[in-house]
C-alpha positions, 0 to 999 in steps of 0.5 A: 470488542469493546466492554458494556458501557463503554461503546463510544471508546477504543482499548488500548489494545483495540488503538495498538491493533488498528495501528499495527494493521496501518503499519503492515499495510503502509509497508505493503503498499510501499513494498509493491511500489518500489518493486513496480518501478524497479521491476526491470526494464519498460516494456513495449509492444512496438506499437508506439515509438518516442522518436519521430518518423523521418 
């Protein structure tokens, strides 16, 4: 929370918070990407086949 009288603008704390929360989440999102696209070989139901029938 800001301090009284001062409601348009950020501490320097409150900046470093929000920033740090940008960092974890950026972290995040990269972290579960990375794992998703190397997260073993692709699946398939054998529903669909990439070759065509003969």
């Amino acid at each position: 929370m800001s301090a009284p009288g001062k409601e348009g603008t950020t501490g320097f704390g409150e900046r470093l918070e929000i920033l740090g929360l940008r960092a974890v989440l950026l972290a995040y999102w990269g972290t579960a990407s990375v794992l998703s696209r190397c997260g073993g070989k692709p699946r398939s139901n054998g529903g669909e086949s990439v070759h065509p029938k003969r």
